[in-house]
C-alpha positions in Angstrom: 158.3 -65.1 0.8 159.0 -61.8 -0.3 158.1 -58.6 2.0 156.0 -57.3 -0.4 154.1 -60.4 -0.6 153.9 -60.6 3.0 152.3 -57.3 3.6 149.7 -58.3 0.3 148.8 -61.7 2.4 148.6 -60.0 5.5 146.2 -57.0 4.6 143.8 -59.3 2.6 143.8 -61.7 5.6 142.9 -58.4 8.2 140.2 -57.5 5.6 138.6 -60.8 5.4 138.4 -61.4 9.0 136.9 -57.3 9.2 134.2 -58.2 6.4 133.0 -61.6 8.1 133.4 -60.0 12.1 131.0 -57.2 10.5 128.9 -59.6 9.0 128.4 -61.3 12.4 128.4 -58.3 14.0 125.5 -57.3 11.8 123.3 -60.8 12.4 123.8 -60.4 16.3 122.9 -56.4 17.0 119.1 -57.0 16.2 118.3 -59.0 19.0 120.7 -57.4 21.0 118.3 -54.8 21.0 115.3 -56.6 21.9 114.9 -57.2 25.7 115.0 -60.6 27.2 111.0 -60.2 28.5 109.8 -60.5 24.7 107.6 -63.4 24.2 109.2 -63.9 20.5 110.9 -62.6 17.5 111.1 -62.9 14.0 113.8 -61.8 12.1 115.0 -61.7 8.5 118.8 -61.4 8.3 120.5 -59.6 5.8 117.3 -58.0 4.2 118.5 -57.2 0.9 120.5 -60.7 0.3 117.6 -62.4 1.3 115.5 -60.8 -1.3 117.9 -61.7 -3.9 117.7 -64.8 -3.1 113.7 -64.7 -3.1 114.2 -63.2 -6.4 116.4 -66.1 -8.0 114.0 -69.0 -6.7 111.3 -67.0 -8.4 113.5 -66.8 -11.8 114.6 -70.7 -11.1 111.0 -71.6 -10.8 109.5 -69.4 -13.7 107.2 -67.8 -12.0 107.0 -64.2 -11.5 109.6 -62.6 -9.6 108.8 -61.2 -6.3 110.7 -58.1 -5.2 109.4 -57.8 -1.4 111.9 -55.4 -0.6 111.5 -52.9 -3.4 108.0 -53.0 -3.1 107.9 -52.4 0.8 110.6 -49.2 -0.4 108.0 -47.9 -2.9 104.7 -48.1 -0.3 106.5 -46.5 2.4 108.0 -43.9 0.1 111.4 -44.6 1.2 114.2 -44.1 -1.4 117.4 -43.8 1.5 117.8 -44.3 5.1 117.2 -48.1 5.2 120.2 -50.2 5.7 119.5 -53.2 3.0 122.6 -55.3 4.6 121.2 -55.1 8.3 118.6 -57.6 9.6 114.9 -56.7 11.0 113.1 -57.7 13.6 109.5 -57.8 14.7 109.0 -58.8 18.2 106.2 -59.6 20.7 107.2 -57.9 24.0 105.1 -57.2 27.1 103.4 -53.3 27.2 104.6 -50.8 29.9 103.2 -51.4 32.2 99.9 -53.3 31.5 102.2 -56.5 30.7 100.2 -57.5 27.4 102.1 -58.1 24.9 102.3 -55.7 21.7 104.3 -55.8 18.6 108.1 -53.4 18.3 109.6 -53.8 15.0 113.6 -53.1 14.4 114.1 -51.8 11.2 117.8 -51.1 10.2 118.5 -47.6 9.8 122.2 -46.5 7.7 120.4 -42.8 8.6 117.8 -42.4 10.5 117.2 -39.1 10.1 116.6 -39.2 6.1 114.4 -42.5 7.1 112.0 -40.7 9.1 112.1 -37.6 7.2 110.8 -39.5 4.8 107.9 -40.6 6.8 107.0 -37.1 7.5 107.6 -37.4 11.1 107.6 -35.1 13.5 110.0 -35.2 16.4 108.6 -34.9 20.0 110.4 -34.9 23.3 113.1 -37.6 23.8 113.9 -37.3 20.1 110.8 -40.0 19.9 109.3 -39.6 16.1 105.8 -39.7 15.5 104.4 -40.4 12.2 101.0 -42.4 10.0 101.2 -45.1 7.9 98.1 -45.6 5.9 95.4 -45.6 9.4 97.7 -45.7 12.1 99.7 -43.6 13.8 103.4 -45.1 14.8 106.4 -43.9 17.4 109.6 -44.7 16.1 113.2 -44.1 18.5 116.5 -44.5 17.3 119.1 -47.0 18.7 122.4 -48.6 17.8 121.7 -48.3 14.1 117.8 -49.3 13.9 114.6 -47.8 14.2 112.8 -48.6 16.5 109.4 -48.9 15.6 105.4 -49.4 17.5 102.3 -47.9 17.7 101.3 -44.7 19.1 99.7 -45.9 21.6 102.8 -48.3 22.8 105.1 -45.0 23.8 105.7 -46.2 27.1 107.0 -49.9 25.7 109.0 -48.2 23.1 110.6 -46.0 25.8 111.3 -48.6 27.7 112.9 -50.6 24.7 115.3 -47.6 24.6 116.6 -48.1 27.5 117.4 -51.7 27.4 118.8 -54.3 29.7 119.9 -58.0 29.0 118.6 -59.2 25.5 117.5 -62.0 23.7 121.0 -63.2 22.5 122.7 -62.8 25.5 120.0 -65.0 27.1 120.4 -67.0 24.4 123.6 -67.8 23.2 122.9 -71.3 22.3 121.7 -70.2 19.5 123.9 -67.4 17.9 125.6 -69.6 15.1 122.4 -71.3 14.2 120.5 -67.7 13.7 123.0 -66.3 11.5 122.8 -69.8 9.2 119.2 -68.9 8.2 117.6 -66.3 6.2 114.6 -65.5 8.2 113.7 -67.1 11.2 111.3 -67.3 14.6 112.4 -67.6 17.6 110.3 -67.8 20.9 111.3 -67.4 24.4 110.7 -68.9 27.9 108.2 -66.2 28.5 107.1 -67.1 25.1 106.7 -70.9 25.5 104.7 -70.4 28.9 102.1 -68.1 26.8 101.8 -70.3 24.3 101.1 -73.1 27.1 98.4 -71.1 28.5 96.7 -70.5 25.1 97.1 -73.9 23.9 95.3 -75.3 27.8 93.0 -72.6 27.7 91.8 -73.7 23.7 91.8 -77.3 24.8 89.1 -76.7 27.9 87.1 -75.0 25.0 86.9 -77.7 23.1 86.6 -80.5 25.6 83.4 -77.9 27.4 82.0 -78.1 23.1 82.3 -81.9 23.1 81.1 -83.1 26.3 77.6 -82.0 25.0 78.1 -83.9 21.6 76.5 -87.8 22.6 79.4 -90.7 22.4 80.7 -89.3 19.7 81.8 -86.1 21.4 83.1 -88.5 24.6 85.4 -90.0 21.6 86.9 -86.8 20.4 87.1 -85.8 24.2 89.1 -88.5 25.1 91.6 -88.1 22.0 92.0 -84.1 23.4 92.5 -85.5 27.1 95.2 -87.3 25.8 97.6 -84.0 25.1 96.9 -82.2 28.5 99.9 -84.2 30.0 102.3 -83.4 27.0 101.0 -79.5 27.3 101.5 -79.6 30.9 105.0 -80.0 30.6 105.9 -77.5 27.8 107.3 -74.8 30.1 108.9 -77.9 32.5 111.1 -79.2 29.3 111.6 -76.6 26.2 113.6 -73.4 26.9 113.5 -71.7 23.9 111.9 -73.0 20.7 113.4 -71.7 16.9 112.2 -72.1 13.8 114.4 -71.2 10.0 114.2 -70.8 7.1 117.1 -71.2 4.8 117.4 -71.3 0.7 120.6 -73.4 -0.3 123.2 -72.5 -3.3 121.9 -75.6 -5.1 117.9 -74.6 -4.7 117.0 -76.4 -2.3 114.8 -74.8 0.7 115.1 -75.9 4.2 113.0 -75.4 7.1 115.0 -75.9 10.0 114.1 -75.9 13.9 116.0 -76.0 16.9 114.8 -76.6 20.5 116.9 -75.7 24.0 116.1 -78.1 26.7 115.2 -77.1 30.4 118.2 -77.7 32.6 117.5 -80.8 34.4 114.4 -81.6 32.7 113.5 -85.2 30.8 114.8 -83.6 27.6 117.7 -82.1 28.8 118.8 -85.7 30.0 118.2 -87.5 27.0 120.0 -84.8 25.1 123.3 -84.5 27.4 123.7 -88.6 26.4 122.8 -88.4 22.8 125.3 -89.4 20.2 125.2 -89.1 16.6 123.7 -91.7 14.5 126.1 -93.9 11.9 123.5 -96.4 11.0 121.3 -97.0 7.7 118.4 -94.7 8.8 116.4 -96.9 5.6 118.2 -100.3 6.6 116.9 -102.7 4.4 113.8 -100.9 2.9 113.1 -102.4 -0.4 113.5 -100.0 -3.3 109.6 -99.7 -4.6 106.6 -97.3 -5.2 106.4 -95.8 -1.6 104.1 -92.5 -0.2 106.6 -92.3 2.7 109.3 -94.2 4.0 111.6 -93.2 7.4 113.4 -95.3 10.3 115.7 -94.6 12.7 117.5 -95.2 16.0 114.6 -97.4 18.4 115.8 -99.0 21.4 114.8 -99.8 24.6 116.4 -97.3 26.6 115.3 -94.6 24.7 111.9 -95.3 24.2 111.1 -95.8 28.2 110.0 -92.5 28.8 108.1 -92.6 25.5 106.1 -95.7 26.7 105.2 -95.2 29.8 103.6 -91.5 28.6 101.8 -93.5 25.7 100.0 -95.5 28.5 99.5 -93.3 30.9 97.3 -90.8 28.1 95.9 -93.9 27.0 94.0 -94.3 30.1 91.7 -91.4 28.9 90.7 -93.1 25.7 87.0 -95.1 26.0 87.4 -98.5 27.5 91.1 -97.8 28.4 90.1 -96.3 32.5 88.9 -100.4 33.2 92.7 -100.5 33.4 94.2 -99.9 36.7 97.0 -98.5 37.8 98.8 -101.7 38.3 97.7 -102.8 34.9 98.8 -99.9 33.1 102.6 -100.5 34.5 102.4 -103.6 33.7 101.6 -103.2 30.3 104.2 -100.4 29.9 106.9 -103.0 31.3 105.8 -105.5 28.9 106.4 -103.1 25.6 109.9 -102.2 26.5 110.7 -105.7 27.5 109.2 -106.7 23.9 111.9 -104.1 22.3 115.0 -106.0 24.3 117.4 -106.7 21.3 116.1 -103.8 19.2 119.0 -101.4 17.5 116.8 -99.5 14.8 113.7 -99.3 13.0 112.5 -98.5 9.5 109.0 -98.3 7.5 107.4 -97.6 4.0 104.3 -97.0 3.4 103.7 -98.0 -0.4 101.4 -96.6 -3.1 99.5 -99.8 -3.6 97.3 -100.6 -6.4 93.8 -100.6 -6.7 91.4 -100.9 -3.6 94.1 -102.5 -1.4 93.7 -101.3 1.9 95.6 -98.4 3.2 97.7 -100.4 5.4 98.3 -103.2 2.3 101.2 -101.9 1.8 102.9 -101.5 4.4 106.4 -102.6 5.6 108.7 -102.3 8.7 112.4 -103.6 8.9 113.9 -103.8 12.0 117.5 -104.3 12.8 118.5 -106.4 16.1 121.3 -107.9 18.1 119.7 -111.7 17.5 116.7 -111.4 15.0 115.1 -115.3 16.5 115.4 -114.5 19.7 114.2 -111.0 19.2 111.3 -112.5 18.0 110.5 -115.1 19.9 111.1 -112.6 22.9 108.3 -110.6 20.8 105.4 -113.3 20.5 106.1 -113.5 24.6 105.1 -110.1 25.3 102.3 -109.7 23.0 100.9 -112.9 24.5 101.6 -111.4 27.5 99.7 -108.2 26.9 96.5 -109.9 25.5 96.3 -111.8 28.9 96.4 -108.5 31.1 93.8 -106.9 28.3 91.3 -109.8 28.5 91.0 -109.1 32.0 88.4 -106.1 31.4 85.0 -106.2 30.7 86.4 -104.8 27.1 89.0 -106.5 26.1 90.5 -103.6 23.6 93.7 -104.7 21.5 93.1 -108.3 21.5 95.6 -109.8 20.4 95.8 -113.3 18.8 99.1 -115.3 17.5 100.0 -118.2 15.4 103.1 -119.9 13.7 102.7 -120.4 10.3 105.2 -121.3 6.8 104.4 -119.1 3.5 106.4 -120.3 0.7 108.5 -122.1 3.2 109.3 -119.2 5.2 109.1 -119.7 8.7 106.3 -116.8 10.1 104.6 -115.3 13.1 100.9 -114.1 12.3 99.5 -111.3 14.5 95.9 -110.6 14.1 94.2 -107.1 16.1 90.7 -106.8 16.5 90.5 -103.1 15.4 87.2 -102.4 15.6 86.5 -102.5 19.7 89.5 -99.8 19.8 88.6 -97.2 16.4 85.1 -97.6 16.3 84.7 -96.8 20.2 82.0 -94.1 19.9 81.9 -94.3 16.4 80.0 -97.1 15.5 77.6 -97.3 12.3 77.8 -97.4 8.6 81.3 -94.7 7.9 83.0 -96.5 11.0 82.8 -99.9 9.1 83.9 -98.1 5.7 87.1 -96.1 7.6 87.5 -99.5 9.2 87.3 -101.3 5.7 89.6 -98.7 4.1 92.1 -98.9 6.6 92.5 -102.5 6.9 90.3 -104.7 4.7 86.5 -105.9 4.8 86.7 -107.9 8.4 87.7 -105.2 10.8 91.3 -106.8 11.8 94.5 -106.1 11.2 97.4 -109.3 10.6 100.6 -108.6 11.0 103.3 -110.7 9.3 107.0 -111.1 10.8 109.5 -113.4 9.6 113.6 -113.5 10.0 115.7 -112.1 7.3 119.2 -112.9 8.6 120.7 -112.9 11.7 120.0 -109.5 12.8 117.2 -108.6 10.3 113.4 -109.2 10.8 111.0 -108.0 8.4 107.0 -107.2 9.1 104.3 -106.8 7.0 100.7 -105.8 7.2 97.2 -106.9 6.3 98.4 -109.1 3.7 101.5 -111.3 3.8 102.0 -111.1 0.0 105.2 -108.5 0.0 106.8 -110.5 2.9 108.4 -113.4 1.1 110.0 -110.9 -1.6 110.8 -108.3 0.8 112.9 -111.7 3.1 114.1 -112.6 -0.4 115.5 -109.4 -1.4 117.7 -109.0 1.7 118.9 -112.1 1.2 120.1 -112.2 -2.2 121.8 -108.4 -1.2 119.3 -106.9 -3.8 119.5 -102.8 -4.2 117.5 -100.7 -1.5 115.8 -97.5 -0.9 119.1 -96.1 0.1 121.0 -97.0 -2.6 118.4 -95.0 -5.1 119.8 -92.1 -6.5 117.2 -89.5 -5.8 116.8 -91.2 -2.3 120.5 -90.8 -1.9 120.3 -87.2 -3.2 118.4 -85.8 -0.2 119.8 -88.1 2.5 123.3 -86.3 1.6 121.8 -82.8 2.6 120.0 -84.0 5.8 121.6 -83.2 8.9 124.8 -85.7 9.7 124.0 -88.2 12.6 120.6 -87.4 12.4 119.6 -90.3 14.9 115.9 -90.1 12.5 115.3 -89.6 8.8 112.2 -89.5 6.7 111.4 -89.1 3.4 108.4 -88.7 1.2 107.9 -89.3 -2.5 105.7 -86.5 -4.4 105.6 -89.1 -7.2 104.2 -91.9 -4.8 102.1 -89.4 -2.7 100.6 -87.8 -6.3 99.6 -91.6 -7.1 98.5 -92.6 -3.3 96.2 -89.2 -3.4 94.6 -90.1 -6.8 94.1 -94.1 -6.0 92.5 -92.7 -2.4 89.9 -90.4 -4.3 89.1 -93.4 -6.7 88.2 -95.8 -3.2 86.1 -93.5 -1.3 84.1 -91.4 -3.8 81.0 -92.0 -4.3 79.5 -94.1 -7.9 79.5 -91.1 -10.4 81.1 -88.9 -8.4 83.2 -86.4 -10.6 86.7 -86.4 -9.3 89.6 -83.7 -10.2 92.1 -85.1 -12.4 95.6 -85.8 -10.1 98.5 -85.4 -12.4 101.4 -87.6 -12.6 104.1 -86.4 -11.0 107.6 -86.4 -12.4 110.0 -88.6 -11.0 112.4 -86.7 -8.7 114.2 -86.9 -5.1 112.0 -87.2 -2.0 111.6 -84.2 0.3 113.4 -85.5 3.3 113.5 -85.1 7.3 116.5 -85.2 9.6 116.0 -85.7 13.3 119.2 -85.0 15.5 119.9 -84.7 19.5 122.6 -83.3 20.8 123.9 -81.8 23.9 123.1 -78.7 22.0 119.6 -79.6 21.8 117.2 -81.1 19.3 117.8 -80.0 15.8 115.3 -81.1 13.0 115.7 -80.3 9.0 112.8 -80.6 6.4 114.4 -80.2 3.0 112.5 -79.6 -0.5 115.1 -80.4 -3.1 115.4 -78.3 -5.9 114.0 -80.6 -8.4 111.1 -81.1 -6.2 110.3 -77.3 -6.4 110.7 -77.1 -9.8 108.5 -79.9 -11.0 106.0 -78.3 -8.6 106.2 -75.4 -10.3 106.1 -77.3 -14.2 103.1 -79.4 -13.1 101.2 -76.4 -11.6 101.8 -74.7 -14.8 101.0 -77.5 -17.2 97.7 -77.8 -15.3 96.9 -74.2 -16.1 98.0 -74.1 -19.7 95.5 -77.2 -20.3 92.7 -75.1 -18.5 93.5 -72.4 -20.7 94.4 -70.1 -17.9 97.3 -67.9 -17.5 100.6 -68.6 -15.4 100.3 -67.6 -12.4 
């Protein structure tokens, strides 16, 4: 290699690793600035690439393109001073030195003083700027490269902003890499997640003070609320910090991304240290056909434990369920993990249907097991087992009832659920017997259909038993599935890898569930709006990962699902007569 060659390689290597440090560099000093007290932040990162990229899904999607930066330029009257590379921040952060939080936005500044000379400001002591923006009347300091920005009467914060101390990223830098991935995102804090605890608590007693004086159906809807005071009780116990993203892809599509740090030593935190990535069919042997939605995952055991024993221990709020005692309600607990021995993975579809087949008629679960018989058998045992301990009360709810039974030759368990004793509890009367009829057919109860596929494969059904022997059959004879659609396949290949959970749902199938819904439950004569048919195109999906670095989850809208949005939307108008919008 020559030495003129060498020195070539060598300085564009030095000015690449300059460019992305810088770039890095530019994602992380915004909430270097904003102190580690703030309840929350939200931040766009790299302002003016973002609104590029705003720009080009606008153009992509023929609609009118939005300019949000150019526009926010032109109302402020600014024409220099604002750094369109740099990131901004808006932030929630306790006043000084009431302690109520007030909002201190970041704005990046390549000079601050044309910026606020702009603004007509006038400069007080401590170089602090004041100046009005339409009605108000807003401080602005400047640090590190940024504006600092609040209301007048939020001087003290703002000084106190100046000054700093330890920030958001250094408290956490967990999530430094994910930040910079996103666009925009939202991010809040410890301080953050206990406010949001205390609102959320403080809403719920509301509501449960509005209901109690509401008859039976009020003690209904009470007990569904009394059933989240546990899972809000532990918010600040198990979730650090909580993140939310946003983040438009080269190929169009959008993803809304999340991330959630774990308390050290909390439930979470445990389940997240032994996590592993996932490298099973998510779908496993879903059958490729109309569906609404369709998901599955990784189900065991083990890892639902925790899970169960929550479920029952809320349920003991619901009407009917406090007959149960203590003893009763481990017990049952006990009995639906020892009815998942054998289970590896799960997966369900929910199908369009046709006509005015209940919603449930279509509906399908595959699940995946070290010995599908015994799994089974093991199955009918516990459920037996759970009847008995339910019978016990004075109202039996969930009553369970079994029998053995051949369909076309096919060996199959029957379940059949009295659901009326456990939905219509308060709720009894004329639209409790239609929800009841909608949901699973004209006699209140809901059958449930298993049968073995292979060796490791069971299949379910419900309400009707009429998809079970082709759904068996189809397995059998290795027929196509879900997963091996195209579109299907599509999204699952941008979904997070060893997401441990996927979903997906059809916009074609939903379009057609929505329109065959309206058709059941309006009323004779009823005029109903016209639900296009939707073009046939890639599901949005939903990836579900733990890690040791926390839980990650990634809702993605493919391109082609955005665009047909936008193509239907603007058919619709055209035939209206109306305008784009």
């Amino acid at each position: 290699m020559s030495k003129v060659w060498s020195r070539f390689w060598l300085r564009g290597m030095c000015g690449v690793l300059v460019v992305f440090t810088a770039a890095l560099a530019a994602a992380d000093d915004v909430l270097k600035l904003v102190p580690d007290n703030a309840l929350g932040v939200v931040v766009v990162n790299r302002v003016g690439e973002t609104n590029d990229k705003i720009r080009a899904l606008a153009l992509r999607l023929k609609v009118p393109p939005v300019d949000l930066l150019s526009t926010a330029k032109l109302s402020l009257g600014l024409q220099e001073g604002l750094d369109d590379k740099g990131s901004l921040a808006l932030a929630a952060v306790p006043s000084t030195p009431e302690g109520v939080p007030v909002m201190v936005a970041f704005l990046p500044a390549s000079d601050y003083a044309a910026l606020v000379k702009q603004l007509n400001a006038e400069i007080g002591d401590g170089g602090i700027a004041t100046f009005a923006v339409g009605d108000k009347t807003l401080v602005a300091a400047h640090k590190n490269g940024y504006a600092v920005v609040t209301e007048e009467a939020n001087k003290p914060t703002l000084q106190a902003v100046i000054v700093g101390g330890t920030s958001i990223a250094a408290a956490a830098p967990a999530l430094t890499a994910w930040r910079e991935e996103n666009d925009a995102y939202a991010m809040t804090t410890p301080a953050g997640v206990k406010f949001a605890q205390q609102q959320i608590q403080f809403g719920l007693e509301v509501a449960k003070a509005q209901l109690a004086n509401q008859g039976e159906q009020g003690k209904a809807a009470l007990a569904g609320l009394s059933m989240y005071d546990g899972l809000v009780a532990c918010m600040d116990k198990e979730v650090s910090h909580a993140a939310v993203g946003l983040r438009m892809a080269d190929d169009g599509a959008v993803h809304v991304i999340t991330r959630t740090l774990p308390v050290p030593g909390g439930a979470l935190a445990r389940f997240a240290a032994e996590a592993n990535p996932s490298n099973i069919n998510p779908l496993a042997d879903l059958p490729q056909t109309p569906y609404v939605i369709a998901g599955g995952g990784v189900f065991t055991a083990a890892s639902m434990k925790s899970w169960m024993e929550a479920s029952f221990g809320m349920m003991r709020s619901y009407p009917g369920w406090d007959k149960l005692s203590d003893q009763q309600i481990k017990q049952l607990s006990k009995i639906s993990l020892r009815s998942m021995q054998g289970l590896r993975s799960m997966a369900l579809l929910m199908g369009v249907g046709e006509a005015d087949e209940p919603l449930y008629g279509r509906m399908l679960i595959v699940m995946k097991t070290k010995n599908a018989q015994a799994y089974l058998d093991n199955y009918e045992a516990a459920m037996d087992e759970m009847a008995k301990i339910l019978k016990e009360t004075d109202q039996p709810l969930l009553a369970f009832e079994s029998e053995r039974m051949e369909i076309d030759g096919l060996p199959v368990l029957k379940l059949t659920m009295d659901m009326a004793s456990f939905l219509a509890a308060g709720q009894s009367g004329p639209e409790a017997e239609k929800m009841m009829k909608l949901m699973f057919g004209g006699d209140g109860k809901m059958s449930t259909y298993f049968a073995v596929a292979d060796q490791t494969t069971v299949v379910g059904t419900y309400v009707s038993s009429s998809q079970l022997v082709a759904s068996v059959r189809a397995i059998r004879e290795g027929k196509p599935t879900l997963a091996d659609d195209a579109g299907v396949a599509q999204t699952l290949a941008i979904l997070p890898r060893g997401a441990q959970w996927v979903g997906l749902a059809s916009p074609r199938g939903g379009a057609a569930f929505v329109s065959r819904m309206l058709k059941i439950v309006a009323p004779p004569g009823a005029g109903l709006p016209t639900i296009p048919e939707f073009p046939e195109t890639p599901p949005l999906g939903l990836g579900v990962l733990l890690s040791p670095s926390g839980l990650d989850t990634d809702l993605v809208i493919p391109a082609a699902v955005l665009e047909a949005v936008s193509e239907t939307v603007r058919k619709a108008l055209a035939d209206r007569g109306q305008p784009d919008a």
